[in-house]
C-alpha positions as CSV (number, residue, x, y, z in Angstrom):
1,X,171.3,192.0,54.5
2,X,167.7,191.0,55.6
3,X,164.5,193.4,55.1
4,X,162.4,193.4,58.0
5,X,158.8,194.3,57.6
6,X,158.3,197.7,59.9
7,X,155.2,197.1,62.8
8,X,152.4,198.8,61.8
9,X,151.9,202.3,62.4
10,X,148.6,204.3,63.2
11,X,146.7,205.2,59.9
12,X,148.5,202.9,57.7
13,X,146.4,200.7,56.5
14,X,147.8,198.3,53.0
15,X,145.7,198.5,50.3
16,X,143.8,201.8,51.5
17,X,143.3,204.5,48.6
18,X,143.3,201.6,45.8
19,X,146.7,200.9,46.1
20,X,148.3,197.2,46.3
21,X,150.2,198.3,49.8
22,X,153.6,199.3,50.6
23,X,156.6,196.9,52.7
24,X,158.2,199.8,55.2
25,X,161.7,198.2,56.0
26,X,163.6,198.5,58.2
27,X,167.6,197.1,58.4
28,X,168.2,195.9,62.5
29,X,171.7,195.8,64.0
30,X,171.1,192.1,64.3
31,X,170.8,191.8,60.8
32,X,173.9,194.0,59.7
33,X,175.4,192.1,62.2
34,X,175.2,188.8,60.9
35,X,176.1,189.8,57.3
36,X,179.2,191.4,58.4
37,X,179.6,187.7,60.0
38,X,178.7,186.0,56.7
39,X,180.6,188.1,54.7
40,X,183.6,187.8,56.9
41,X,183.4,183.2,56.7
42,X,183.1,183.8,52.8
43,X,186.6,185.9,52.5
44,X,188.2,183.2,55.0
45,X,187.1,180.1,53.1
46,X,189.4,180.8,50.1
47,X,192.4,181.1,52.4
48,X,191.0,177.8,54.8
49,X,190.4,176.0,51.5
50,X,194.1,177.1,50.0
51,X,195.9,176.1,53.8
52,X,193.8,173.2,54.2
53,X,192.3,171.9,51.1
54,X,188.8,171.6,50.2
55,X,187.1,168.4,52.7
56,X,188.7,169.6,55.8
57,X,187.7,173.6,55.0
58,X,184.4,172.9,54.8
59,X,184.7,170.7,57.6
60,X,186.2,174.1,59.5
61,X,183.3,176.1,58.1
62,X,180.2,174.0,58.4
63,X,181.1,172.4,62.0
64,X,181.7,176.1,63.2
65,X,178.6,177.0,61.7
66,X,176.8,174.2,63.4
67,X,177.9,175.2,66.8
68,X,177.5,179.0,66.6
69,X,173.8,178.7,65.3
70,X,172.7,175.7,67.8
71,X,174.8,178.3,70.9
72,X,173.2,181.3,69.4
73,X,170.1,179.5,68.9
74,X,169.8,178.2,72.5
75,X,170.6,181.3,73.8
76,X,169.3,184.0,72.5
77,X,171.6,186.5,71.6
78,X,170.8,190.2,72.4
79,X,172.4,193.2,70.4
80,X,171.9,196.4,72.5
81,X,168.0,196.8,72.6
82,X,167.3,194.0,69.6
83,X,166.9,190.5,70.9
84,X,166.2,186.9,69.1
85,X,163.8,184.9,71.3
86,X,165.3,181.6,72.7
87,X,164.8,178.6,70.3
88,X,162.6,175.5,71.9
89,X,163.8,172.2,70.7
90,X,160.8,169.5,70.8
91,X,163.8,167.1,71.4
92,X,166.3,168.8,73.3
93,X,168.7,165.3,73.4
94,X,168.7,165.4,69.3
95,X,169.8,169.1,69.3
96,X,173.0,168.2,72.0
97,X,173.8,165.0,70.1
98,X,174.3,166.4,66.7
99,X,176.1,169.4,67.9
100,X,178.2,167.0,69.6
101,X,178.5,164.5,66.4
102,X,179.2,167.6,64.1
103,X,181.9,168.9,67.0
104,X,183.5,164.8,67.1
105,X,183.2,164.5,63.4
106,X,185.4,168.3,63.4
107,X,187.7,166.9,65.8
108,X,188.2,163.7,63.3
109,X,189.0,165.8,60.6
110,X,191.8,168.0,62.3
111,X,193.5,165.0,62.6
112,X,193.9,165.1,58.3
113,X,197.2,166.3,57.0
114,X,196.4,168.8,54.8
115,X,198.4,168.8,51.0
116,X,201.6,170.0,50.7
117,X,202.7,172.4,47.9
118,X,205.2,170.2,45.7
């Protein structure tokens, strides 16, 4: 999981009575969240790599990947009171087109037979 660096508080000040500072952290939802998430992809890539063999697993894995971060990304997710800000592309066009190319490619690869067991 992530460590967040706490907002500072009234009377803290880092590096007051000689010392080198402290890091208060704290562990959001959001970031338990998305660790459960990771943690979850990890387990299933042995099985999608077993079924599937290795290119079109990773194919699975990465082009899911792609589209959840560029959706979650865009959007903003919010997980009760903990919110990520919206992402602003410079080039919004690039950002659709290789979410689309990494979707297309994805497509392309379920098409692959995967090996059989002889």
């Amino acid at each position: 999981a992530t460590l967040v660096a706490a907002p500072p508080e009234d009377g803290y000040a880092p590096g007051g009575d000689h010392l080198a500072g402290e890091l208060r952290p704290r562990l959001p939802l959001l970031c338990m969240l998305t660790g459960v998430l990771w943690a979850c992809g990890n387990a299933a890539t042995v099985e999608m790599v077993r079924c599937l063999g290795i290119g079109l697993a990773m194919a699975v894995q990465t082009g899911t990947s792609i589209a959840v971060a560029y959706a979650a990304g865009i959007a903003g997710p919010c997980v009760q009171h903990e919110c990520l800000p919206p992402s602003q592309l410079g080039l919004a066009w690039m950002g659709w087109t290789g979410c689309g190319l990494s979707v297309c490619g994805l497509l392309l690869f379920a098409g692959v037979q995967p090996p059989t067991a002889s």
